[in-house]
Structure formats: structure tokens, C-alpha cells
C-alpha positions in Angstrom: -12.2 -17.2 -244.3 -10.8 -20.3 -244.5 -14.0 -23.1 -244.0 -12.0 -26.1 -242.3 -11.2 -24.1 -239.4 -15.0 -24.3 -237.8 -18.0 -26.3 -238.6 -20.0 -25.6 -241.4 -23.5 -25.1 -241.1 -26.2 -25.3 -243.4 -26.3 -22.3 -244.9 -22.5 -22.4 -245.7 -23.1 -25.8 -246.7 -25.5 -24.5 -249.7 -23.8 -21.5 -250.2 -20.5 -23.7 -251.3 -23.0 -26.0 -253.5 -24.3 -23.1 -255.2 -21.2 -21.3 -256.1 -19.8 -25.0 -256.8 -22.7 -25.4 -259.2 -22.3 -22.3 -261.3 -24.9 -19.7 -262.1 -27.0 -21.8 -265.0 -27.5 -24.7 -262.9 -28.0 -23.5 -259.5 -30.8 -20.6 -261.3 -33.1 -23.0 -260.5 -32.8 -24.2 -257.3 -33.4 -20.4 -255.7 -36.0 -19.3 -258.0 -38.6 -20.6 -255.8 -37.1 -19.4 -252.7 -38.2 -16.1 -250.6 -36.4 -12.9 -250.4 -35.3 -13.4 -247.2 -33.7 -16.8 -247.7 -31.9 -15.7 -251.1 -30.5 -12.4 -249.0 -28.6 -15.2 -246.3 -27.3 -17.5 -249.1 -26.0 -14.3 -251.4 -24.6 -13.2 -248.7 -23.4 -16.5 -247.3 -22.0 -16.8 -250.9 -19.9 -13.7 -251.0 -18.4 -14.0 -247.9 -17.1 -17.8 -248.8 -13.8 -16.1 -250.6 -11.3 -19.0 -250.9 -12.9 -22.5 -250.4 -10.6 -25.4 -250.2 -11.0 -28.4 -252.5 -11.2 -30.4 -249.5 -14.2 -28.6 -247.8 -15.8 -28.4 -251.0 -15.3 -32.6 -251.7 -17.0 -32.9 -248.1 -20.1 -30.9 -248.8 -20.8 -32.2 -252.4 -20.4 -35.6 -250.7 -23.1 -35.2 -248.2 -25.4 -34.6 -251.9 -23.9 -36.3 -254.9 -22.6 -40.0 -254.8 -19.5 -38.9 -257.2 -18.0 -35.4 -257.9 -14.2 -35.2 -258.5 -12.7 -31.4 -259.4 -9.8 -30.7 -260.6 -9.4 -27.3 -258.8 -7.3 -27.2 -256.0 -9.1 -24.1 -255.0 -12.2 -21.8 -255.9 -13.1 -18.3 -255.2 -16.3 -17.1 -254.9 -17.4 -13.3 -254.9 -19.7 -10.8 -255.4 -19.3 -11.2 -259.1 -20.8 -14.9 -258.6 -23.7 -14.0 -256.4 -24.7 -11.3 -259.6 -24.6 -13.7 -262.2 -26.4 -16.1 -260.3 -29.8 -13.7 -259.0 -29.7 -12.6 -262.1 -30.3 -15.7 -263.8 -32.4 -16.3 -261.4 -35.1 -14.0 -260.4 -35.9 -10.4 -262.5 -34.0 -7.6 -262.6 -35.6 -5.6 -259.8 -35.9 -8.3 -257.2 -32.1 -9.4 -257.6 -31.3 -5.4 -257.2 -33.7 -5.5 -254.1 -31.7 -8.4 -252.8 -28.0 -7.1 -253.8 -29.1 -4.0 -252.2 -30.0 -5.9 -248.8 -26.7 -7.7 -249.3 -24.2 -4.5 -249.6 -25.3 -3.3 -246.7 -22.6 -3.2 -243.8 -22.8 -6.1 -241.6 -24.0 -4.8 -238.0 -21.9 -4.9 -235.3 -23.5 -6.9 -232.3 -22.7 -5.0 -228.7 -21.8 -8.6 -227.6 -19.5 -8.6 -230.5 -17.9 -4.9 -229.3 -17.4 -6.1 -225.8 -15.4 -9.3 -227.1 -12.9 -6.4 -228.6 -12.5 -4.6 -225.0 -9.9 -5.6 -222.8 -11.1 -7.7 -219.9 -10.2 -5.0 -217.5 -12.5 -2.3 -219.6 -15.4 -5.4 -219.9 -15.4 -5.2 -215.4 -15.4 -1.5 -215.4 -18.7 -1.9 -217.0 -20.1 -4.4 -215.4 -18.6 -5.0 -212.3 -21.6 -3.0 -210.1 -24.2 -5.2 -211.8 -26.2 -8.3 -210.2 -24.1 -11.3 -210.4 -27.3 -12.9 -212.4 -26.6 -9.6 -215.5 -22.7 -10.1 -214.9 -23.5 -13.7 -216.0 -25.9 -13.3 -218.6 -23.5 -11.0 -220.1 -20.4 -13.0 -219.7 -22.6 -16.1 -221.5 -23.0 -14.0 -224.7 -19.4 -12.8 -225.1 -16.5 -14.6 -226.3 -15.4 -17.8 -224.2 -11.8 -16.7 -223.8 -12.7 -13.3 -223.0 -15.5 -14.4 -220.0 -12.8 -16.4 -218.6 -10.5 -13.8 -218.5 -13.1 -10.8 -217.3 -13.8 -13.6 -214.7 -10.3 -14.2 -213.5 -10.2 -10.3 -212.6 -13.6 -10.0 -211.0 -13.8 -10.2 -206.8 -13.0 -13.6 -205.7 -16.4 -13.7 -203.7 -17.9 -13.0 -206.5 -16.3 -15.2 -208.9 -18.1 -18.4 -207.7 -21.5 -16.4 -208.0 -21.1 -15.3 -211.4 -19.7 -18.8 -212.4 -22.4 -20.8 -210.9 -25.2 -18.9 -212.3 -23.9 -19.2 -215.5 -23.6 -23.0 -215.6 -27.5 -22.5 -214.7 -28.8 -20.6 -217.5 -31.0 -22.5 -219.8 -33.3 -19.4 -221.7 -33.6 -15.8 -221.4 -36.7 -13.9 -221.9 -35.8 -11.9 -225.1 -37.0 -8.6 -223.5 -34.3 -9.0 -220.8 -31.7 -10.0 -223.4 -32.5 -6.7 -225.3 -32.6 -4.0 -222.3 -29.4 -5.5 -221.3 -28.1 -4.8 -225.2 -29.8 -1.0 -225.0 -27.7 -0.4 -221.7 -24.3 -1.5 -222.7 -24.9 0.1 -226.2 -25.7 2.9 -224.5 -22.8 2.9 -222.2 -20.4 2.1 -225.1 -21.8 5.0 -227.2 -20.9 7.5 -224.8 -17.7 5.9 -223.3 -14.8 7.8 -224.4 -11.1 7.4 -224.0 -8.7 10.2 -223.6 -8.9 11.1 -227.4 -12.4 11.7 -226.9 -13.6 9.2 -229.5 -16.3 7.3 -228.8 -16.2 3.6 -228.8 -18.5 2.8 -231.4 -16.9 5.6 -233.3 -13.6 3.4 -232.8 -15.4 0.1 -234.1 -16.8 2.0 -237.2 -13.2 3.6 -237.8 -11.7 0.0 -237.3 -14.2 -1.9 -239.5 -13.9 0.7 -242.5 -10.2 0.3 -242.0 -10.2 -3.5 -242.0 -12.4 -3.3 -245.8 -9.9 -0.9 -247.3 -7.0 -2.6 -249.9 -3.8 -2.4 -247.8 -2.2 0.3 -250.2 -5.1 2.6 -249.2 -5.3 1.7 -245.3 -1.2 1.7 -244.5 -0.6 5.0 -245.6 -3.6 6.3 -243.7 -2.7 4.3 -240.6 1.1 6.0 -240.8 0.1 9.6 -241.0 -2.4 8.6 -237.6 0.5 7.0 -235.5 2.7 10.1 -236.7 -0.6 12.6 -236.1 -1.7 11.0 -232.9 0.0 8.5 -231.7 -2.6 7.5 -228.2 -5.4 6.9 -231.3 -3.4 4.7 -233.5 -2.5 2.8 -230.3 -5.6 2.2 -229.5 -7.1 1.7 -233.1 -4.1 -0.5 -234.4 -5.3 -2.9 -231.3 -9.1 -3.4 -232.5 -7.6 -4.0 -235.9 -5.9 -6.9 -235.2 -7.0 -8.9 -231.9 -5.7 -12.7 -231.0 -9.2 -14.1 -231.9 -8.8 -12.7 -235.4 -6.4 -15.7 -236.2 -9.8 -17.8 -236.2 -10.6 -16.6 -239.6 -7.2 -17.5 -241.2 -6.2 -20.1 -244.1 -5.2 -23.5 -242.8 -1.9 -22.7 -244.7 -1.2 -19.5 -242.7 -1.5 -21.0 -239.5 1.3 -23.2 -240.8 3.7 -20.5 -241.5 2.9 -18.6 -238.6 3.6 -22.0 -236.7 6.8 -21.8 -238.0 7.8 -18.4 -236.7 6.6 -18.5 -233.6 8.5 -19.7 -230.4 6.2 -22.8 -228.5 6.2 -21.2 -225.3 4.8 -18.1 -226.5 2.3 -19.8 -228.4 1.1 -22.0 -225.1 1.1 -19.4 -223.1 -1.1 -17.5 -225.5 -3.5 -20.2 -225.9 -4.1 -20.4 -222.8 -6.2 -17.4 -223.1 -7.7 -18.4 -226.5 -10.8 -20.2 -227.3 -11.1 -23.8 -227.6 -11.8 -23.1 -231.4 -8.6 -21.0 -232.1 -6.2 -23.4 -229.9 -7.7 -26.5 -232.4 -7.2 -24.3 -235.6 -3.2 -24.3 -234.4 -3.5 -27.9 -233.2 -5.0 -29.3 -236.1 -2.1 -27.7 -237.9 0.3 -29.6 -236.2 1.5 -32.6 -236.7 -0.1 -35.6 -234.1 2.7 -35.9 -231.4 3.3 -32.0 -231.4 -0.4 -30.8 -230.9 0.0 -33.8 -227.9 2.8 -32.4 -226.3 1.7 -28.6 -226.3 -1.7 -29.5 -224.8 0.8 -31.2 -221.6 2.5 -28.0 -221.7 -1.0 -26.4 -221.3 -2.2 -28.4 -218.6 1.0 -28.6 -217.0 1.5 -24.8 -216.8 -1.7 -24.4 -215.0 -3.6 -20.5 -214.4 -1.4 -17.9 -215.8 -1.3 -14.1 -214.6 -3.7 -12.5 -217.8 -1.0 -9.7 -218.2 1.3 -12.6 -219.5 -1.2 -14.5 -221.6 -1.8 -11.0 -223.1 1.9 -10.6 -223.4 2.7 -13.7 -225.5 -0.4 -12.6 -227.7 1.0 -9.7 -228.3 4.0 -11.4 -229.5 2.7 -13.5 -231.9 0.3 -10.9 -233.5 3.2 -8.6 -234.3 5.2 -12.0 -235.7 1.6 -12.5 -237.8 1.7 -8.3 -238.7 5.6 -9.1 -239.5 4.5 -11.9 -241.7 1.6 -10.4 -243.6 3.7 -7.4 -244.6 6.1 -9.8 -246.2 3.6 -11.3 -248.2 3.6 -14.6 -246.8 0.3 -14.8 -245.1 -2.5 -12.5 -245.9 -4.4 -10.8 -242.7 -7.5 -10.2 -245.7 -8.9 -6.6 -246.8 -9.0 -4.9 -249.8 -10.9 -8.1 -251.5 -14.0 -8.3 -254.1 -15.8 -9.3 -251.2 -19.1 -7.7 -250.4 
């Protein structure tokens, strides 16, 4: 995941120190941490993958007056994370923590729902109070809110909207019997293969940790064994807000296979943080005129924002099979 498309935060910030450190020297700095703090940084640490000389300048920046590397680029892995607990601690509490580490990374229901198309997201919620609708809506993704929102009754668009712009906090036991019902609902939703959607997610996210050799092949035999399932697999595999996690490089070469209009019209339905990642990637005058375009265009029908997505994430499937961007999988990573 490439770091100078979104904000770092502290954690990733001493994750990148300590891999930038190395093992011997940054032993010492986490021997007197708790179990719980180790667990976020090794896993903060192993999910770094690439980091940019430039990213890694700015955090050693913010704590050393002078550090000059001559890498262009690090990697950091599981392998790094090892070495380091166990300099670190003894052998059974680094195992302890490893342990804690490998396991799968949950799946939040908010984070399920931001997969769902917008029409499936108001099938679910569109008989609830417009106070849950917006509670919901604030936990999900931006561009996908907007778009549920757009597609909800126009008498109850303004509701939903305006109680949204009012929520300050949420008692946590409301927050969490919200999360048991649409879990719930999820669970036992099923699609006309009969597989449940959390039994899609878990299908998806094994697929997406697989090396490519193994997960193509398996992929082909499912579009030629069923080809409703693959459909609706091959769509949670790779959706438009995916391209957030991308190298700074790949956004350049997908830039330059992609047609402007189909990008615009795609970002209109993105997030602020993916249509920066392209913008940012663009030289000053271009990333100027495109957001004209955007504001010029004004609302768009969601069938063709979700058109020109379309269009670009086959370009990006296009370009990863050639080898010239990489969509991730099959790493070291844990």
C-alpha cells in the first residue's frame, strides 16, 4: 500500500521508523512496551510492503535532524517483524504476539456494506428511521452514502441528510445493535446462487491473499463452472475504491490508459481521497482542468458513474495482467 496516497498516522509513522531502524537498534525501543501495543506496530509493520524513500525522508524528519538513504525503496515484511520481536522480547511472548498478528484481519459490517451496490445498501435499509438510515450512512464509505442517498425517496433524502450533518456521538450500545442487525441480515442474505454474503466476502478475501498463479486458474474454472457466481465474485474482488491502495506509480500508468471523460465521470462517484490520489498524479494545470470538468458536469445518473468505473477497472485488470501495474496478492505479507 502505497503510504503517500493518505495521511499517515502515528502508528504507521513508528512502524516506518522501526523497520527503517533495523531489528538491533529498534530491540530496544519495544522492549518496554505492552503486548497490545507491540501486536498494532508488528502488524502495522507487515502491512507497510513498499515504502517510498520519500515517505520514509518525511517521517525520519519529524525525529532525526539529518538521515540521508540511499534506497530508493524498502520493503518491509513479515520476515522483519520476526527478526525484530525476537530480538526483542523472549521466545514465547514474540510467538504470542506473531500468533495475534497472523490472524485474519476482521471484516467490519460497515466495511461489507461499502462493497454492496448502492441499490442492495436501500433494500436494507430503506424501511428504517431516517435517524438509523443516517447513522448508518455516516459509518460507510463517503462515495457510497452519496450514492445510496441519491437513490433513496426524495422526501426522504433531506431527512436522512440533515440528520446526518447533526450527529456528534453515538451511544456505543446503539452503534453495536445496529452492527448485530445488519450482520445479521447480511449473514442470511443470499443471492440466486444461494451463497451467503459473508460467505462471498470470506471467498473474496481468501481469493485476494492467494499468488495470482494460484487464484487465476481457480477463478477460470468458476466463470466456466458458474458463471452468475464468478460475476458476482469477480465484482467484490476488484471495486473502484480499491484503487486507493495503489502505488503512486500505478496511478500514473493507469492515467495514461484511460480516456479523461471516463475518468471524470467516474470520480464523480469516488471519494475525495481517491479523486486526489489521481489528481496528485497529475501534473498542476491537468488536475485544474478535470476538477472544471467535474463541477461543470454537475449530478450524474449513478448507472453512468458506475459505467465509467467499470471501464477503467477492466483498463486497470487489462493493465495488471500485462505486468505493468500490480493489483497486490500473493505477497510475504502477513
Amino acid at each position: 500500500m502505497s503510504k503517500a496516497s493518505k495521511p499517515l498516522n502515528g502508528e504507521d509513522k513508528a512502524a516506518i521508523l522501526l523497520f527503517a531502524l533495523g531489528p538491533e537498534v529498534a530491540a530496544p525501543l519495544v522492549q518496554n512496551m505492552d503486548d497490545a501495543t507491540m501486536s498494532r506496530l508488528a502488524r502495522r509493520m507487515a502491512d507497510l510492503g513498499k515504502v517510498e524513500s520519500d515517505v520514509l525522508q518525511k517521517v525520519l524528519d519529524e525525529y532525526m535532524e539529518l538521515h540521508d538513504s540511499d534506497d530508493p525503496m524498502m520493503h518491509s515484511s513479515s520476515k522483519d517483524v520476526m527478526a525484530l520481536l525476537h530480538l526483542a522480547v523472549d521466545e514465547d511472548r514474540a510467538n504470542r504476539i506473531l500468533t495475534d498478528v497472523n490472524k485474519p484481519k476482521k471484516i467490519t459490517v460497515w466495511q461489507k456494506l461499502s462493497r454492496l451496490k448502492p441499490e442492495m445498501i436501500v433494500s436494507y435499509i430503506e424501511a428504517e428511521h431516517p435517524q438509523t438510515i443516517a447513522l448508518i450512512l455516516g459509518n460507510v464509505d463517503t462515495s457510497v452514502a452519496s450514492q445510496v442517498i441519491s437513490l433513496l425517496p426524495e422526501d426522504m433524502q433531506m431527512s436522512v441528510v440533515m440528520r446526518m450533518s447533526k450527529i456528534e456521538s453515538v451511544p456505543q450500545e446503539l452503534v453495536r445493535d445496529i452492527e448485530e442487525t445488519l450482520e445479521k441480515e447480511l449473514s442470511e442474505s443470499t443471492g440466486n446462487t444461494g451463497i451467503s454474503f459473508d460467505g462471498m466476502v470470506s471467498v473474496v478475501e481468501i481469493l485476494k491473499t492467494l499468488d495470482k498463479s494460484v487464484s487465476k486458474p481457480i477463478l477460470e474454472r468458476l466463470e466456466e463452472k458458474d458463471e452468475e457466481l464468478f460475476s458476482q465474485v469477480d465484482k467484490l474482488l476488484l471495486v473502484f475504491e480499491d484503487l486507493l491502495e495503489l502505488e503512486m506509480r500505478d496511478i500514473q500508468t493507469i492515467l495514461k490508459h484511460v480516456s479523461s471523460d471516463d475518468l471524470v465521470r467516474a470520480l464523480k462517484g469516488a471519494s475525495e481521497d481517491l479523486a486526489e490520489s489521481f489528481f496528485s498524479n497529475m501534473s498542476q494545470r491537468a488536475a485544474e482542468i478535470m476538477r472544471e470538468d467535474m463541477q461543470v458536469m454537475g449530478p450524474l445518473k449513478l448507472a453512468d458513474v458506475e459505467d465509467a468505473q467499470q471501464t477503467i477497472l477492466r483498463a486497470v485488470r487489462k493493465l495488471d495482467e500485462d505486468g505493468s501495474i500490480s493489483l497486490g496478492g500473493g505477497d510475504d505479507m502477513v
